[in-house]
C-alpha distance (Angstrom), angle and dihedral (degrees) to the residues before:
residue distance angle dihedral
X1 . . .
X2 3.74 . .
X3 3.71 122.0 .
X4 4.19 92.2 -19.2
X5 3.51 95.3 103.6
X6 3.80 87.9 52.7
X7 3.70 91.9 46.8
X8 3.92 94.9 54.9
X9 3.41 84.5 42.6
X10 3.92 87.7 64.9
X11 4.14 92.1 33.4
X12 4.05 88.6 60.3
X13 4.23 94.0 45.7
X14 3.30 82.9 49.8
X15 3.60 97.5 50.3
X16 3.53 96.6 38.1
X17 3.71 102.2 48.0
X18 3.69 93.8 49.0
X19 4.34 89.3 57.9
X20 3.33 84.4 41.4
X21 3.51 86.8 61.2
X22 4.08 101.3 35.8
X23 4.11 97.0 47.3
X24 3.08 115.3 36.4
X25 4.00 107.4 -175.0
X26 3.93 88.7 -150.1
X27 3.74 92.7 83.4
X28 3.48 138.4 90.3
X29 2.99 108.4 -99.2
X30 3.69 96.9 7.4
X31 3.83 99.5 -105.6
X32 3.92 111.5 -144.5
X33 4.26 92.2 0.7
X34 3.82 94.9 104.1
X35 3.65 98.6 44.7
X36 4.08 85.3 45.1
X37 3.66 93.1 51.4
X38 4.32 91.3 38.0
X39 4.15 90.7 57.2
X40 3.73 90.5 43.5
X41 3.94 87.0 55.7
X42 3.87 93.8 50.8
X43 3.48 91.1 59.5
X44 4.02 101.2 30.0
X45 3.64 115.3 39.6
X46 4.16 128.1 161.0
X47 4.76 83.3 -133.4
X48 3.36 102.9 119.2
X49 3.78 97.9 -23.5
X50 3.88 105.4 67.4
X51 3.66 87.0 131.3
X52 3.37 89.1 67.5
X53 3.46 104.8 33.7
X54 4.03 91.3 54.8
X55 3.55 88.7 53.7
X56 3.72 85.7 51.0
X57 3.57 93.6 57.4
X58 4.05 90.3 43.3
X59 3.36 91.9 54.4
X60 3.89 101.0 53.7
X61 3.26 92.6 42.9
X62 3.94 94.8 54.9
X63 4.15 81.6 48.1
X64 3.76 87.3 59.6
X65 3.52 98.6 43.0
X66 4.00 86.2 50.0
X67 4.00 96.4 46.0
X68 3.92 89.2 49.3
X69 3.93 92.1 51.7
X70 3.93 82.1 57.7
X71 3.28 105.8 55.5
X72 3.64 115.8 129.4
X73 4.02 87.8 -132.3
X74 3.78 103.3 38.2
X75 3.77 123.0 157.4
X76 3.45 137.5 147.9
X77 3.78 101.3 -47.2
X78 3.85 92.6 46.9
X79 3.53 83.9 46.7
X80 4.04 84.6 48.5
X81 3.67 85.9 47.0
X82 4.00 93.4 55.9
X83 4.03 94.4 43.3
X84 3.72 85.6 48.8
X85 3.26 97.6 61.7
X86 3.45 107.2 33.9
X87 3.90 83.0 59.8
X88 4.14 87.1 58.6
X89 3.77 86.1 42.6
X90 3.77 87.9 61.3
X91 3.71 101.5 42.8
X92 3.70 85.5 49.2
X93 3.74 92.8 57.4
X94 4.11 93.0 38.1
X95 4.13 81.3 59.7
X96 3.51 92.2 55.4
X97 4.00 93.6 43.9
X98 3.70 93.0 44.5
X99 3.95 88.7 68.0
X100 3.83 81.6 63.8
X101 3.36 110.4 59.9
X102 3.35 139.6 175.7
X103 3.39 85.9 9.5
X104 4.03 98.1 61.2
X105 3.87 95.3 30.6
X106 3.51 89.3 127.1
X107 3.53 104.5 53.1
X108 3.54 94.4 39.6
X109 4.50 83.7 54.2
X110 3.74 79.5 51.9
X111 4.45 100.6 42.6
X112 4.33 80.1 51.8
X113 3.44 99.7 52.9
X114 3.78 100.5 46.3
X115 3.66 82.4 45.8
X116 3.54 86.4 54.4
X117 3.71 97.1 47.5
X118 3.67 95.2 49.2
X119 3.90 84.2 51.8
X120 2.96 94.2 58.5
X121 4.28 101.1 42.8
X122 4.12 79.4 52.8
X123 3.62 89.6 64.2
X124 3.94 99.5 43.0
X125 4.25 86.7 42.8
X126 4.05 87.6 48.6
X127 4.37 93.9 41.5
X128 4.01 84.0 48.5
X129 3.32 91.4 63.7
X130 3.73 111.4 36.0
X131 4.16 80.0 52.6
X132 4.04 91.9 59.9
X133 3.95 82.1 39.3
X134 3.45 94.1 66.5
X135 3.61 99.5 21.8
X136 3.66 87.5 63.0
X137 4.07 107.5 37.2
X138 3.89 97.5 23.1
X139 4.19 95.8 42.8
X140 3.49 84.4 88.9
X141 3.83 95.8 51.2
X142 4.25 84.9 38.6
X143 3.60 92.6 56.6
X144 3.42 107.1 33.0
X145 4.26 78.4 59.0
X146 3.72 85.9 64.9
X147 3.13 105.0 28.5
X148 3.88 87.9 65.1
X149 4.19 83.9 52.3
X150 3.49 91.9 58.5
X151 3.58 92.4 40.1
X152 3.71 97.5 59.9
X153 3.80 90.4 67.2
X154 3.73 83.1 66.6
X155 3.77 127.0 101.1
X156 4.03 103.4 -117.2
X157 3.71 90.3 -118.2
X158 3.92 94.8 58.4
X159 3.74 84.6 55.5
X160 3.71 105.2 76.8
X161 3.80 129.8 61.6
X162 3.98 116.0 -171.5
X163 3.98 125.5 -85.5
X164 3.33 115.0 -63.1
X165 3.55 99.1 16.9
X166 3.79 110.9 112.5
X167 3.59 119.6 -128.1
X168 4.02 119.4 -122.9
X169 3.84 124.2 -128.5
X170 4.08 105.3 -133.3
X171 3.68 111.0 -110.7
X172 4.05 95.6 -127.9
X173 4.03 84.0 60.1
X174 3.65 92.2 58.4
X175 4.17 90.5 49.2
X176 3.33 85.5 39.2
X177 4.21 91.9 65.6
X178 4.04 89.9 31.1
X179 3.89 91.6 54.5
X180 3.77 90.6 67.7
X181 3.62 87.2 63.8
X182 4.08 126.1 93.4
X183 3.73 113.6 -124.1
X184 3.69 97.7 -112.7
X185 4.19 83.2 55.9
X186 3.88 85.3 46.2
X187 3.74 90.2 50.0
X188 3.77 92.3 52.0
X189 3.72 96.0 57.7
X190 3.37 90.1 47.6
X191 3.51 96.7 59.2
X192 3.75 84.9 46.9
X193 3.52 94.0 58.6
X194 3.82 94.7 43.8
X195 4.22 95.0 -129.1
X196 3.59 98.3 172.0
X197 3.85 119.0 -124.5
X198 4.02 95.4 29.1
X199 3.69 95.3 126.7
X200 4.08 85.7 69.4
X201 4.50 93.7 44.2
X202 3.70 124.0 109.9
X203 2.98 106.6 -142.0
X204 3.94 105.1 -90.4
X205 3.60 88.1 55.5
X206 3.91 90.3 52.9
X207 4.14 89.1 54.3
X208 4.08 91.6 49.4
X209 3.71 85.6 55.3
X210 2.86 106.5 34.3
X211 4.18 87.1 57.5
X212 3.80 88.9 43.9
X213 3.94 85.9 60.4
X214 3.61 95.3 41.5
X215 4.24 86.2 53.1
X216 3.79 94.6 41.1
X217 3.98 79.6 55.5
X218 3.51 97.9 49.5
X219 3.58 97.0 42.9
């Protein structure tokens, strides 16, 4: 094969950065996306060649799953991303084995599970992240919420410090929000905050540093 795998490599950047650059699907009404999508279909179409053309669609989405995965910035959305569409790339190639049957049954048992699998690593990678998400612009919301619980078994006079001085959230409110969390979740905003030494924490030594980080942060 030589170089040719390289060389389409090349042909389909090329291809694909210069649509990306003519229709842009952000716009109202997508200027240039019909006409991209109507020229593709004159040359690839699923008549008579749907084996083909479901590989097709396999194989770009296994390229997208693999370019996210590379990213020089990934996290859990790119990793979201990736899972995503190595889920589609499966059901894409379980629609092409179905036509098969009995003959393919086992590789179309095998394209569902791995679709399943990736499913269900999508839904972890997305939960990981709306958990930081509101762990990190909604704590103050979350705490301030119990922090007003614990502060109404205060006498009003032990509420108030001077001007200026800022008032501190009690450490037992900040466990009190973290200890709703599982310990993978706990883990994850661990990691987040970089506390050294969390890989070794059960998990109520993660929530007592994770709110000593949290109050180091607000202070």
């Amino acid at each position: 094969m030589g170089d040719e795998p390289t060389l389409l490599g090349v042909l389909l950047a090329k291809a694909e950065l210069d649509a990306a650059v003519r229709a842009d699907p952000n716009q109202d009404p997508p200027e240039g996306l019909i006409e991209l999508i109507n020229g593709y279909r004159a040359v690839v179409t699923p008549d008579g060649l749907r084996d083909t053309w479901l590989r097709l669609i396999a194989l770009r989405l296994v390229r997208t799953a693999v370019e996210m995965t590379m990213c020089d910035d990934t996290d859990d959305l790119s990793e979201a991303t990736a899972d995503a569409s190595l889920a589609a790339a499966n059901l894409a190639n379980a629609c092409r084995l179905r036509r098969h049957l009995p003959a393919d049954i086992t590789a179309l048992d095998a394209a569902l599970d791995a679709a399943l699998r990736s499913a269900d690593q999508f839904c972890r990678d997305v939960m990981r992240t709306l958990n930081a998400i509101h762990l990190s612009e909604d704590r103050e919301s979350l705490f301030d919420r119990e922090e007003r619980r614990t502060r109404s078994k205060v006498s009003p006079a032990s509420r108030h410090k001077p001007p200026g001085v800022k008032r501190d959230r009690p450490p037992q409110a900040k466990e009190s929000v973290l200890s709703a969390l599982a310990k993978s979740e706990l883990y994850d905003v661990a990691s987040r905050l970089q506390i050294p030494g969390r890989s070794g924490m059960n998990r109520e030594q993660l929530i007592r540093a994770i709110s000593k980080k949290v109050t180091q942060e607000d202070g």
